[in-house]
Backbone as CSV, one residue per row, in Angstrom:
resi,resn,N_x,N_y,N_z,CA_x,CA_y,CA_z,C_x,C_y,C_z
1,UNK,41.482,4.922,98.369,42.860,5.324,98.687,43.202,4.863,100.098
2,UNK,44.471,4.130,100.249,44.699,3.852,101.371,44.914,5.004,102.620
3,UNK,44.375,4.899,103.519,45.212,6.053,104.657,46.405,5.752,105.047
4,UNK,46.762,7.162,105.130,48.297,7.572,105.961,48.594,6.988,106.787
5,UNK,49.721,6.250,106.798,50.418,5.432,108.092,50.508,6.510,109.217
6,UNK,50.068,6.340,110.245,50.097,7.142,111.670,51.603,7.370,111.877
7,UNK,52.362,8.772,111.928,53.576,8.785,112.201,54.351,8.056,113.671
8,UNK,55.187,7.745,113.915,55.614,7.310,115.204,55.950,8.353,115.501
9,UNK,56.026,8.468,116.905,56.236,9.411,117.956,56.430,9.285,119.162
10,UNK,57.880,9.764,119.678,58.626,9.655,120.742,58.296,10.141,121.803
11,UNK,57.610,10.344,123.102,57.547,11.294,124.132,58.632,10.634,125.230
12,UNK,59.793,11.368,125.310,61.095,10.801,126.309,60.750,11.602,127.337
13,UNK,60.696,11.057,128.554,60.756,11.635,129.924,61.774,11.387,130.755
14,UNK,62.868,12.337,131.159,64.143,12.333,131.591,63.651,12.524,133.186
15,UNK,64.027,11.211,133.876,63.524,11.618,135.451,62.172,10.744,135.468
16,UNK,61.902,9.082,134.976,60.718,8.201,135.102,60.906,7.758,136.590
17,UNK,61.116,8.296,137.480,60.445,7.802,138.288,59.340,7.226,139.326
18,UNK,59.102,6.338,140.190,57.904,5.497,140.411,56.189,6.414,140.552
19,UNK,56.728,8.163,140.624,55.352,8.501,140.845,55.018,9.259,139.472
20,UNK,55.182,10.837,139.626,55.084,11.663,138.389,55.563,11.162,136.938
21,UNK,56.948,10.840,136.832,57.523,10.874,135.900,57.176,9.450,135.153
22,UNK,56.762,8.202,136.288,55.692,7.369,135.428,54.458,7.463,135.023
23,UNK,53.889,8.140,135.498,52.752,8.578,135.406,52.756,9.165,134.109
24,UNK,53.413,9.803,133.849,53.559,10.873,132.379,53.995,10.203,131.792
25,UNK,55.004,9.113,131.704,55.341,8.446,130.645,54.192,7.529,130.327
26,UNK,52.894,6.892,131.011,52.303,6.171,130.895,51.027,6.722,129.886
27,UNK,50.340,7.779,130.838,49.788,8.826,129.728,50.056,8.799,128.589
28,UNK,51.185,9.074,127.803,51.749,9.543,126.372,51.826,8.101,125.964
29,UNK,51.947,6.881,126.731,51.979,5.640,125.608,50.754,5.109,125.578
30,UNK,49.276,5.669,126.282,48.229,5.340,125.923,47.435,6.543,125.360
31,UNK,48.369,7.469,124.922,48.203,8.114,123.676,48.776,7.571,122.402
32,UNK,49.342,6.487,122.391,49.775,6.601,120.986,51.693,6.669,120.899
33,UNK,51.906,7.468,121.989,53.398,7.336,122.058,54.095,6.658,122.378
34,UNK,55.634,6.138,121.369,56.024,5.507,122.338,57.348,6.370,123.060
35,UNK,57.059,5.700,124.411,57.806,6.347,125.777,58.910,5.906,125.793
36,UNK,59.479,6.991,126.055,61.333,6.573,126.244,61.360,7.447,127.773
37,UNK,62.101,6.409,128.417,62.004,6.654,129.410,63.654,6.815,130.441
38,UNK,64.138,7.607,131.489,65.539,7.540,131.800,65.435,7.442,133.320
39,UNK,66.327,6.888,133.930,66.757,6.913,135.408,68.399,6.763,135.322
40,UNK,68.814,6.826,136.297,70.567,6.370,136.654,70.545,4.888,136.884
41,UNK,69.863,4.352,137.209,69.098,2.599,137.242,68.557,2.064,136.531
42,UNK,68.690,1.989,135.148,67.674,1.039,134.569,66.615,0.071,134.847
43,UNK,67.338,-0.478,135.255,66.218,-1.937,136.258,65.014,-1.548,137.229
44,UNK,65.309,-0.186,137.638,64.168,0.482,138.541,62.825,0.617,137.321
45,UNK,63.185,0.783,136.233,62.183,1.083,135.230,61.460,-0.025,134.695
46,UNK,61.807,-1.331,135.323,61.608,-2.314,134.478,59.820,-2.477,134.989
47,UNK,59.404,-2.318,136.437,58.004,-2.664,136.310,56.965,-1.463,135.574
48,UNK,57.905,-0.675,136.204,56.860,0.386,134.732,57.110,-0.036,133.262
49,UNK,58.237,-0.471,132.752,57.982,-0.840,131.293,57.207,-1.880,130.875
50,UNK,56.902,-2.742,132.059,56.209,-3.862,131.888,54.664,-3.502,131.960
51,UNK,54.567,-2.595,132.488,53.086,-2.084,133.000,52.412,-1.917,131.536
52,UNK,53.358,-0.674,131.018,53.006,-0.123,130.011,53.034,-1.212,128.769
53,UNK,53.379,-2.493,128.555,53.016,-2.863,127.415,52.341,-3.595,127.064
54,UNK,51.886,-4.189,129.134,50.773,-5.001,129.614,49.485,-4.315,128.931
55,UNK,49.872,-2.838,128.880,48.388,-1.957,128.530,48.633,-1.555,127.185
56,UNK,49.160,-2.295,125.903,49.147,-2.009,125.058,50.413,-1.246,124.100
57,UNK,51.170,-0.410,125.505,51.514,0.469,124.738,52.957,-0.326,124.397
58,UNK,54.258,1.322,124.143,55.743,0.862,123.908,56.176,1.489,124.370
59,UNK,57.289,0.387,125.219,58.027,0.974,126.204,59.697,1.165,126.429
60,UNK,60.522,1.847,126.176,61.985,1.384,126.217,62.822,2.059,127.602
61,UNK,63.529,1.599,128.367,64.173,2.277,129.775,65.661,2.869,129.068
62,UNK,66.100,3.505,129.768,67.215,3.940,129.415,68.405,4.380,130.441
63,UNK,69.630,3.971,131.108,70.587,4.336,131.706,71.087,5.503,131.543
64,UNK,71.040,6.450,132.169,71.313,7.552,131.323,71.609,9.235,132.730
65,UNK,72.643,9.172,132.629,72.857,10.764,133.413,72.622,11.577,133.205
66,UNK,71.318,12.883,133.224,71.223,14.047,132.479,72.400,14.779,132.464
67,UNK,73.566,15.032,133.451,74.175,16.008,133.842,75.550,15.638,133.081
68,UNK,75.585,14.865,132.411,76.839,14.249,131.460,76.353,14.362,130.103
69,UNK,77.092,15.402,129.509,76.669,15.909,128.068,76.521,14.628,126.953
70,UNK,77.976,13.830,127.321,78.401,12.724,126.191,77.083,11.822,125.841
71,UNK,76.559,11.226,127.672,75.700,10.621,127.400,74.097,11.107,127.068
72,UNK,74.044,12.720,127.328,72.846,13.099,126.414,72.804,12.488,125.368
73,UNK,73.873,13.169,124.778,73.859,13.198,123.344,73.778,12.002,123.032
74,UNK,74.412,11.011,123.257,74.083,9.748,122.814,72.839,9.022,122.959
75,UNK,71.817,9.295,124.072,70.699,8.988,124.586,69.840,9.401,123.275
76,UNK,69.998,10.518,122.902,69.190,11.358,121.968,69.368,11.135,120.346
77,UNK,70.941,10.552,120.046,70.819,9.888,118.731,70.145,8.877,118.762
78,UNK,71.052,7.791,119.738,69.983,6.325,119.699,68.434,6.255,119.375
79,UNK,67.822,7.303,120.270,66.561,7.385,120.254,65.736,7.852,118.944
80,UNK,66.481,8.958,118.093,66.347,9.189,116.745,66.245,8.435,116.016
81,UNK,67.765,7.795,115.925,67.971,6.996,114.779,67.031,5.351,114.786
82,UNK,66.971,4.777,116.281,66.836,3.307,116.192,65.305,3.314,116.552
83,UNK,64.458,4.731,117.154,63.482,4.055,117.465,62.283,4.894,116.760
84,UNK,62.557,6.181,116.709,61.806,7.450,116.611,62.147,8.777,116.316
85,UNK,60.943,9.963,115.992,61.893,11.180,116.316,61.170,11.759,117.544
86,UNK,61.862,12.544,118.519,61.207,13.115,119.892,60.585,14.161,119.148
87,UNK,59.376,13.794,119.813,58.340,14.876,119.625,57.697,15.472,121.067
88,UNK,58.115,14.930,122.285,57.772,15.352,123.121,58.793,15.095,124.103
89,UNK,59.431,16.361,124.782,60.512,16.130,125.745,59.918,16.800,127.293
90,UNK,59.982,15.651,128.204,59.986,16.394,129.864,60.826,15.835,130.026
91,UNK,61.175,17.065,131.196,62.241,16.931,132.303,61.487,17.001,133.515
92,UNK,61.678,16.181,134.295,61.638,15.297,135.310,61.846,15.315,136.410
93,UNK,63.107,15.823,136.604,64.784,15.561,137.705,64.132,16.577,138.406
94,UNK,64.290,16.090,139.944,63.549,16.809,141.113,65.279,17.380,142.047
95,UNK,65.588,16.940,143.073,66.596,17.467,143.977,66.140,18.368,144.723
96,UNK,65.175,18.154,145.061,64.508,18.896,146.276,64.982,18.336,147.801
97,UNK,66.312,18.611,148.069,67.094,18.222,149.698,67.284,19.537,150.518
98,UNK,66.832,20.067,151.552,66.727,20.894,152.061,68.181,20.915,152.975
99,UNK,68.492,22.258,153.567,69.612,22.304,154.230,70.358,23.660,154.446
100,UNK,70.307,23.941,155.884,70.823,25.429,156.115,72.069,25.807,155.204
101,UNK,71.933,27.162,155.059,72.662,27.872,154.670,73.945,28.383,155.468
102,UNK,73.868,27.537,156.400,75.052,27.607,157.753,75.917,26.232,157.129
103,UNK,75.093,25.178,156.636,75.524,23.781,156.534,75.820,23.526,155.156
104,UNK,75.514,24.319,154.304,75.117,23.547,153.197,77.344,23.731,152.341
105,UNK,76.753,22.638,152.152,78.114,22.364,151.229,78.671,22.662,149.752
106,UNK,79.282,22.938,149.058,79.436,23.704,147.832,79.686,22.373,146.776
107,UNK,79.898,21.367,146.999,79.590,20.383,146.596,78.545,19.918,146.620
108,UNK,76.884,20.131,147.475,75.992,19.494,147.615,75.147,20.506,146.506
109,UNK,75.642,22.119,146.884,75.040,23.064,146.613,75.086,22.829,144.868
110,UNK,76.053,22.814,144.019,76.423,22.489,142.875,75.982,20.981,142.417
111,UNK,75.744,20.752,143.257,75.027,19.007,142.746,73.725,19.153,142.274
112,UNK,73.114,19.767,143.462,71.547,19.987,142.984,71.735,20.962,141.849
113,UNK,72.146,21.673,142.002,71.890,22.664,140.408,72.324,21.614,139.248
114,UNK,73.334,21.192,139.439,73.726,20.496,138.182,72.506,19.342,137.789
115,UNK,71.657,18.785,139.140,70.540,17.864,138.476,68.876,18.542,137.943
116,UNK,69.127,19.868,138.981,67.732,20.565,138.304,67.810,21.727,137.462
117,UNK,69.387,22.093,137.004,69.757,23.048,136.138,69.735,22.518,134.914
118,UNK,71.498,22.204,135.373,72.175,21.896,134.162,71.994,21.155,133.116
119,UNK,71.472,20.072,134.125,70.781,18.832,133.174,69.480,19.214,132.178
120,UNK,68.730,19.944,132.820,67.784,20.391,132.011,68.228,21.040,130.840
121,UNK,69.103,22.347,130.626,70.091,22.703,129.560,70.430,21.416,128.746
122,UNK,71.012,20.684,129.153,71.524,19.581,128.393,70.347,19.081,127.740
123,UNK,69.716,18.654,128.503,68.405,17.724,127.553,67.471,18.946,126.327
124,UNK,67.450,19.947,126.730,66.402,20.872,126.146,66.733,21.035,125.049
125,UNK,68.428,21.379,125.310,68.808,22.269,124.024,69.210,20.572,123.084
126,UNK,69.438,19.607,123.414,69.481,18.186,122.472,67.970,18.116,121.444
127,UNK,67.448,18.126,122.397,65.991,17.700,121.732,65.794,19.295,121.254
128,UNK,65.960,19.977,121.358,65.552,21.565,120.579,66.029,21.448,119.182
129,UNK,67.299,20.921,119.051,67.757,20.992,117.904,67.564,19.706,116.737
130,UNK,66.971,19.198,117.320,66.150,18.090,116.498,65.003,18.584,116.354
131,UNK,63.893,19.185,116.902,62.978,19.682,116.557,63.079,20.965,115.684
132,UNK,63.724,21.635,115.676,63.884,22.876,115.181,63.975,22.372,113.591
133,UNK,64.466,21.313,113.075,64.637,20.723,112.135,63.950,20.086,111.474
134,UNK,62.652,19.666,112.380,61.238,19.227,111.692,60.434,20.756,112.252
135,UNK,60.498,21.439,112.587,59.853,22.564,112.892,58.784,22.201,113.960
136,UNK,58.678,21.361,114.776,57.500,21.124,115.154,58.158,20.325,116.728
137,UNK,57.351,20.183,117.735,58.227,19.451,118.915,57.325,20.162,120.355
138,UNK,57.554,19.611,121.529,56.675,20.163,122.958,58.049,20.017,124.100
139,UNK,58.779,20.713,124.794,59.054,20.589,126.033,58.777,21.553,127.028
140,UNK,58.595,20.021,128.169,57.974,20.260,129.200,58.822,19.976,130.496
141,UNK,59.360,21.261,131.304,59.900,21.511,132.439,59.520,21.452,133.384
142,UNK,59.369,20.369,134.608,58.732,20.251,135.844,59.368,21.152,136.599
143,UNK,58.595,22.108,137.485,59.421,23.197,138.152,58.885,22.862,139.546
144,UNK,59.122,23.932,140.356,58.461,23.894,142.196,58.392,25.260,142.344
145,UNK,57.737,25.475,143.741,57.103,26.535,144.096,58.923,27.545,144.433
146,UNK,59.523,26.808,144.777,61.075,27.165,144.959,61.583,28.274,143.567
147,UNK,60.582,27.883,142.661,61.226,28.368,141.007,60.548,30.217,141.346
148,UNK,59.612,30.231,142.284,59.061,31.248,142.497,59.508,31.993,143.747
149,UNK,59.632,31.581,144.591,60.411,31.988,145.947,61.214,30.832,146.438
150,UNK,62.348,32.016,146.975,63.132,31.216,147.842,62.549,30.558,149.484
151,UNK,62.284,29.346,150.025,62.329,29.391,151.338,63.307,28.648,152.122
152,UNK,63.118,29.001,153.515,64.126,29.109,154.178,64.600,27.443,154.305
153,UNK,66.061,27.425,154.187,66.636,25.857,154.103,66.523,25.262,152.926
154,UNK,66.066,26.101,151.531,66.262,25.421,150.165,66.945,27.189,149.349
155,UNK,67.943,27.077,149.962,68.527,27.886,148.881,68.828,27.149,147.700
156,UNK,69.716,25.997,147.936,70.167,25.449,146.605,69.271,24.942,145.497
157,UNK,68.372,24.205,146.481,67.187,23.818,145.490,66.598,25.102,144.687
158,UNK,66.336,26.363,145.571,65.555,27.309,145.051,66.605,27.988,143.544
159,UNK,67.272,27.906,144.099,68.692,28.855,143.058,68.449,27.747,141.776
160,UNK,68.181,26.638,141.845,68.483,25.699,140.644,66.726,26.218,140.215
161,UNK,66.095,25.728,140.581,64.628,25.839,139.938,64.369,27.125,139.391
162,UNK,64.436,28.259,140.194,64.647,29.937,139.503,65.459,29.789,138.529
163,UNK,66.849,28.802,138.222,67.647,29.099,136.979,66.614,28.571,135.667
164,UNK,66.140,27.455,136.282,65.359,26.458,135.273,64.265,27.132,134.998
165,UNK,63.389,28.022,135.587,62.463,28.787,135.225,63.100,29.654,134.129
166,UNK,64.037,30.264,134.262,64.597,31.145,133.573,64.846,30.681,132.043
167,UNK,65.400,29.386,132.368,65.840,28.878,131.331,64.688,28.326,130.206
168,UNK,63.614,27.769,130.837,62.601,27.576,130.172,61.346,28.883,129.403
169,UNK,61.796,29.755,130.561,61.583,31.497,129.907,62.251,31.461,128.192
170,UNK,63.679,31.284,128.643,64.331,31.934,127.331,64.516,31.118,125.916
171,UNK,63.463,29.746,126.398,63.720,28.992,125.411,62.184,28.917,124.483
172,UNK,61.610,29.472,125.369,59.998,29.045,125.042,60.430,30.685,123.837
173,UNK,60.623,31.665,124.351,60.802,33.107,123.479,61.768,32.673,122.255
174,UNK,62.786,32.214,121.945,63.572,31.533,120.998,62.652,30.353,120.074
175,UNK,62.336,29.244,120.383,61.908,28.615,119.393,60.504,28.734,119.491
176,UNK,59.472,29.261,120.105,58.169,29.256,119.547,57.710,29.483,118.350
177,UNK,58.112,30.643,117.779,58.470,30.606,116.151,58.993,29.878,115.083
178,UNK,59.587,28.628,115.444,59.846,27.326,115.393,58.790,26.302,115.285
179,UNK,57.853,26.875,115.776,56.735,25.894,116.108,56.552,25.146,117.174
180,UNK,58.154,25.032,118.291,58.246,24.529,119.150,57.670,24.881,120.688
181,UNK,56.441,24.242,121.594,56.369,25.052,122.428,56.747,24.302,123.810
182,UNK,57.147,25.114,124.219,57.952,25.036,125.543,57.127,25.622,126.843
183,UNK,57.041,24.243,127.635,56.174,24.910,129.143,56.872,25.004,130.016
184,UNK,56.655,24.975,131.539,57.426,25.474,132.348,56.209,25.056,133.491
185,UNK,56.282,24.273,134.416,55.008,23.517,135.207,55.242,23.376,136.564
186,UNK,54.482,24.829,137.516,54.847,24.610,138.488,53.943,23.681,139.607
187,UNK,55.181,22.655,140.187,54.084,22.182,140.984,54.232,22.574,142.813
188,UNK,52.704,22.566,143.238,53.092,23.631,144.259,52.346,22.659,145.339
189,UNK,52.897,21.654,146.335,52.306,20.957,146.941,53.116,19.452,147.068
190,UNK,52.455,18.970,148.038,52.980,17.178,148.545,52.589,16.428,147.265
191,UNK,53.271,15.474,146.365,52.493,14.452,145.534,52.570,13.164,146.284
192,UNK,51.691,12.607,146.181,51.373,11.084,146.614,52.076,10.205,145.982
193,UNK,53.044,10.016,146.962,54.413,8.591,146.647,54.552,8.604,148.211
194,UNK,55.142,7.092,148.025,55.930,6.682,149.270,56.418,7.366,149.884
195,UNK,57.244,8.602,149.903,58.412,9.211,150.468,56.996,10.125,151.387
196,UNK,55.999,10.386,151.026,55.364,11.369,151.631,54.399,10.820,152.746
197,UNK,53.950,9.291,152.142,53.017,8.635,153.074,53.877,7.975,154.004
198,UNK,55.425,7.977,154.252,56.099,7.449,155.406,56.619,8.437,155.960
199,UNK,57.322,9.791,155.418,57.984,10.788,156.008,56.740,11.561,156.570
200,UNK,55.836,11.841,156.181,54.817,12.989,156.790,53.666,12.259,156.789
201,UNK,53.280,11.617,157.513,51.705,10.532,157.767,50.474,11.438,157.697
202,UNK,50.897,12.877,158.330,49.616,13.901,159.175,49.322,14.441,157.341
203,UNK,50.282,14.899,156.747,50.490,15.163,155.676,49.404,14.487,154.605
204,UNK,49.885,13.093,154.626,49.897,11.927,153.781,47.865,11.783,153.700
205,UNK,47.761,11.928,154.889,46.224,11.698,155.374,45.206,12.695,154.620
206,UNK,45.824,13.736,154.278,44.793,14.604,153.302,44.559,14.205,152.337
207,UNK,45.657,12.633,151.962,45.221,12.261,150.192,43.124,12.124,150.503
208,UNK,42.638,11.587,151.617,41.475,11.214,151.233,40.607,12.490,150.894
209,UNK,40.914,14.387,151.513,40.498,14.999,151.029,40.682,16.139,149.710
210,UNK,41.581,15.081,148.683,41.757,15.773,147.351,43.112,16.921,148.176
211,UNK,43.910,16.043,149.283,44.508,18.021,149.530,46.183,17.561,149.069
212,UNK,46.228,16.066,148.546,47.957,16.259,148.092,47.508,16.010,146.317
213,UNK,48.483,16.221,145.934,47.934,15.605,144.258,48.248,14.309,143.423
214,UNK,47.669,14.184,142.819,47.628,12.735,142.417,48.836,12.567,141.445
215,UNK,49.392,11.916,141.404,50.663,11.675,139.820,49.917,11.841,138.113
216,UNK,48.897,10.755,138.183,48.053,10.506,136.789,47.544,12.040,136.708
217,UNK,46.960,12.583,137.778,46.286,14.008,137.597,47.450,15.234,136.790
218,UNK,48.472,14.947,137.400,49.620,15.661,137.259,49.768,15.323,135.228
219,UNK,49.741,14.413,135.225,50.844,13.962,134.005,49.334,14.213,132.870
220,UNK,48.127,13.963,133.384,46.970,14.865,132.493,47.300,16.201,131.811
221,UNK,47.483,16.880,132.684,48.116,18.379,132.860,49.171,18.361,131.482
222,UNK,50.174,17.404,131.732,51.324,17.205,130.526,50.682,17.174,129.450
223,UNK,49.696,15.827,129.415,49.034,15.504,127.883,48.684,16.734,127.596
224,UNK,48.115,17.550,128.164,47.044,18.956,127.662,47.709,19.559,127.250
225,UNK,49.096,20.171,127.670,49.549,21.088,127.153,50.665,20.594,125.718
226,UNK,50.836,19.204,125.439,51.537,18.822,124.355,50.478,18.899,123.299
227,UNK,49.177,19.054,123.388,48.199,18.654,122.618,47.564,20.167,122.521
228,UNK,47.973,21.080,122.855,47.046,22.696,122.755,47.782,23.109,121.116
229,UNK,46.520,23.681,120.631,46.587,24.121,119.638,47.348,25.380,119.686
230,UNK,48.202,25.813,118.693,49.592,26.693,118.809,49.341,28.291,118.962
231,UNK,47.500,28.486,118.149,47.517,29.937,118.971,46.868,30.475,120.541
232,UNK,46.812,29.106,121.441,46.734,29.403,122.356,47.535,28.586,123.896
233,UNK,48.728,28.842,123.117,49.475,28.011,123.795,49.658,28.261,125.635
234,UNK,49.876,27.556,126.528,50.286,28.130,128.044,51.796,27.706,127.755
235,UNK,52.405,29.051,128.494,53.809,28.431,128.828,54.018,28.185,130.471
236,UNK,53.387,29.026,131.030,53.453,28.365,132.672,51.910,28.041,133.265
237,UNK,52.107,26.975,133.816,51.050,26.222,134.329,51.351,25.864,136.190
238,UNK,50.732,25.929,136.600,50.582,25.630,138.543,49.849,24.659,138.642
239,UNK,50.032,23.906,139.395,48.889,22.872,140.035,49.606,22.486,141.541
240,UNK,48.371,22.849,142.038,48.364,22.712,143.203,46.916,22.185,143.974
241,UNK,46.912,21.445,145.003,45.564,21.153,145.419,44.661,22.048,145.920
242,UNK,43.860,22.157,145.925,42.232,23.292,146.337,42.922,23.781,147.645
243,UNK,43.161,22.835,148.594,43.394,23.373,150.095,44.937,24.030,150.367
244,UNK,45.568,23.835,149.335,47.131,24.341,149.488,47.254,25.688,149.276
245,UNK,47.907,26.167,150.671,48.181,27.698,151.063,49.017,27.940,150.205
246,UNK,48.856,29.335,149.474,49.678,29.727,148.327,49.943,31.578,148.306
């Protein structure tokens, strides 16, 4: 008897950018998935798509605004209909800009929520309702230590990540019974990208003692929890390095 054709399978990561969010998309296409991947730039995605098919896998970029419903939704048929069905959804989208509460602007303040809120709403509940329909599906919410306390000079950031915690609370309690499980991933610490080895050098210098975290290490973390068997599922997860005050 012949064997079962291996189903295809989508893992879309909303927010591929050059550290974490490639990293995780890269993971899942040398699992087997293929990666759909989003920025506001397409072309920024292009050496990671190339990476990934250098190594076998499949790779597609995508133009795409989380915070604009129309083009969810459209992101999320295309991806259905022409390539796959999502079986694995992260969100990504960081907006971590700090800024007094003397200064901060109601336009800046509403920006960041709308990229680490709203957008998340948008993408969750798209891909929820496609899964809910095969009964089966994983999303995964990148959060910050902000999702847990407020500190001083990230109100806005903090107010968006506490919503997104929340939100990933009330979604994981709704469709788990669905079959669908929903994490919520806090990360609590510097990750190793550019922005950290030029803005903070003193910082940057602990990569040699395991004290910032790695991206690939990070997006491990992802694979594990899309892959846990359903009666022992985690819905919140931390990672943080050994030496990080907590």
């Amino acid at each position: 008897m012949a064997q079962q054709e291996e189903r295809v399978k989508v893992a879309l990561v909303i927010g591929a950018g050059d550290s974490t969010g490639g990293e995780i998309a890269k993971r899942f296409a040398r699992g087997g998935y293929i990666a759909c991947m989003t920025r506001r730039n397409a072309e920024k995605m292009q050496p990671l798509i190339k990476e990934i098919q250098q190594q076998g896998g499949q790779a597609y970029g995508f133009a795409s605004d989380a915070r604009k419903e129309e083009q969810v939704i459209e992101l999320m048929e295309h991806i259905e209909a022409k390539i796959g069905p999502i079986e694995v959804l992260v969100f990504n989208i960081g907006a971590n800009v700090p800024c007094s509460i003397l200064d901060e602007t109601a336009r800046k303040y509403f920006k960041i929520w709308e990229m680490a809120c709203f957008s998340a709403f948008l993408t969750g509940r798209e891909a929820a309702k496609r899964m809910v329909s095969r009964e089966r599906g994983t999303i995964i919410f990148t959060g910050a230590t902000a999702g847990l306390r407020g500190a001083s000079h990230f109100a806005a950031f903090a107010g968006a990540k506490h919503a997104l915690r929340a939100l990933a609370q009330s979604m994981a309690r709704e469709l788990g019974p669905n079959n669908i499980h929903v994490a919520h991933v806090v990360v609590d610490g510097a990750i190793d990208t550019d922005f950290i080895q030029e803005t903070f050098p003193d910082l940057y210098a602990k990569k040699e003692q395991d004290g910032i975290l790695n991206p690939a290490h990070i997006a491990e973390n992802y694979w594990h929890l899309a892959h846990q068997p359903r009666d022992a599922w985690t819905h919140e997860l931390d990672l943080r390095p050994w030496m990080e005050r907590w």
